[in-house]
C-alpha positions, 0 to 999 in steps of 0.5 A: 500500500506504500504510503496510501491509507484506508480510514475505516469509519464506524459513522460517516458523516455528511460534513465534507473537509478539503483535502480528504477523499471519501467519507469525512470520520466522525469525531472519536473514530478513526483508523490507519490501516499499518503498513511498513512505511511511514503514513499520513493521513490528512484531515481528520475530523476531531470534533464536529462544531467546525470545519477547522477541527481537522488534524493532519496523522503523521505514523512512523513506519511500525515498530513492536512498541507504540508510538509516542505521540507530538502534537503540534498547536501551530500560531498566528495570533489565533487568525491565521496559521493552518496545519499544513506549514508543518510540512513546509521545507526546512533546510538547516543548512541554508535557514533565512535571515531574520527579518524585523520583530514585527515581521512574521516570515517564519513557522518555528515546528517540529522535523516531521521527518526526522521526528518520524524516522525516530519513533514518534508520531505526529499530530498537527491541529488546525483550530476555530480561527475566531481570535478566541484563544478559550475556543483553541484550548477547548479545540485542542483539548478536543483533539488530545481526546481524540488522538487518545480514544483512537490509540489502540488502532493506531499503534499510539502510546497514549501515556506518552503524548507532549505538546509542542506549540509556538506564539498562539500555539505555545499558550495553547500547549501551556493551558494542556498542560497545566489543566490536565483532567481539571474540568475547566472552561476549555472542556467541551463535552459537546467537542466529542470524547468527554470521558477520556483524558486530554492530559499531556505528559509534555510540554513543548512551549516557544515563546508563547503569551502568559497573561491577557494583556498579549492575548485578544479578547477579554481574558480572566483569571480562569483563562491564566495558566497561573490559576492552575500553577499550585504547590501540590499540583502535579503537571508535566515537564515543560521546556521553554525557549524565548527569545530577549529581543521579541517585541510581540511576546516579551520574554518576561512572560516565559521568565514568569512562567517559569518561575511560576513553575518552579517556585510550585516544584514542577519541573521546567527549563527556560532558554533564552536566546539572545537577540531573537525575536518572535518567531526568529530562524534561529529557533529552529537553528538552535533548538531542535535538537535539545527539544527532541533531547527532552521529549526523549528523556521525558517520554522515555525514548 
């Protein structure tokens, strides 16, 4: 079958998504059919509220173990983005040059292939672009629970999930993190799934905002991953990478968290890259492969 792939479905739904072929799964129920290659299957609908509640399934070629799982938030200000620039080219040997702050040109993501080629699934989100991050959380929440209920059939080890956002992305996967199976304002029953956790046991944060006052919309205290950061609490490993010279999330909000992290016995790492800005090539220059170190040492790879 090469990298061909059948999605076996035990409802169709009439909702059409671009780019898929056949009948569109309904959320909670989707199926790979293994073959002896890496696979891929696009558009998979994880909730039913939207048409932007699809994912993109990247499948390592199969191994005796399950495999663990990153699932990529992409950003863009929770307007724009889309899934697919996970796919985009990188070469690290010819990176472009960083523009000004304010210039976003590049979209920091994970290796697919190189992450693949290790052993690691990866998911990649798209979400309700309505400048709304409450709807993200509650939208990739959905798509943990998903990916967690369609384990089993995909040969995923659904004790071993991280998350891995940038910009808009990075609140997102912080917020998965820090709320775990909390019953919070981001769970939606009616996103599909509500029985099984949307946990994480990682999280992959770069440059992402903390507080409101770098987020659209009017956010309160239950929207702040600082309401959840409590001594007692236990949350996932978190590694954090920002640049000092960003000018649309300032570093300080990283530097917070951090400590936010720590001062509550958690365990976290903070890089900072001097000179970077948002969304700055040097993130992908530099750090790649210590992100692929962690999720290795954290997922017991």
């Amino acid at each position: 079958m090469g990298r061909s792939l059948v999605l076996l479905l035990a409802v169709a739904t009439t909702t059409a998504l671009g780019g898929c072929t056949g009948p569109s799964p309904r959320a909670g129920t989707a199926t790979v059919t293994p073959t002896t290659d890496a696979t891929t299957a696009y558009d998979l609908a994880y909730a039913a509220t939207s048409p932007q509640q699809v994912l993109d399934l990247y499948l390592p070629a199969p191994a005796a173990n399950p495999a663990p799982l990153v699932i990529w938030v992409h950003g863009g200000g929770w307007r724009t983005g889309d899934k697919s620039s996970i796919a985009s080219p990188y070469d690290p040997s010819a990176p472009p040059a960083a523009a000004k702050c304010t210039d976003i040109v590049e979209v920091q993501k994970p290796d697919v292939a190189a992450m693949n080629a290790k052993g690691y699934a990866v998911a990649a989100i798209n979400y309700r672009l309505t400048q709304d991050p409450v709807a993200a959380v509650q939208d990739a929440k959905a798509a943990v629970r998903f990916l967690r209920a369609n384990a089993a059939q995909n040969h995923l080890d659904p004790d071993r999930f991280a998350g891995w956002g940038d910009s808009a992305g990075g609140y997102t996967v912080i917020m998965l993190g820090v709320t775990g199976n909390e019953r919070t304002e981001f769970d939606d029953a009616a996103l599909g799934n509500p029985g099984v956790p949307a946990t994480v046991q990682a999280v992959v944060d770069w440059f992402g905002p903390t507080d409101a006052s770098n987020m659209p919309g009017k956010l309160g205290a239950a929207d702040s991953p600082y309401t959840y950061i409590k001594a007692g609490r236990t949350l996932p490993p978190f590694m954090i990478a920002h640049g000092d010279a960003d000018c649309i999330v300032p570093v300080q909000a990283s530097r917070h968290l951090h400590k936010a992290l720590t001062d509550a016995g958690s365990v976290a790492t903070l890089t900072v890259l001097p000179g970077a800005n948002h969304e700055d090539p040097a993130f992908m220059r530099t750090q790649l492969t210590p992100t692929v170190a962690f999720l290795d040492h954290t997922l017991g790879r």
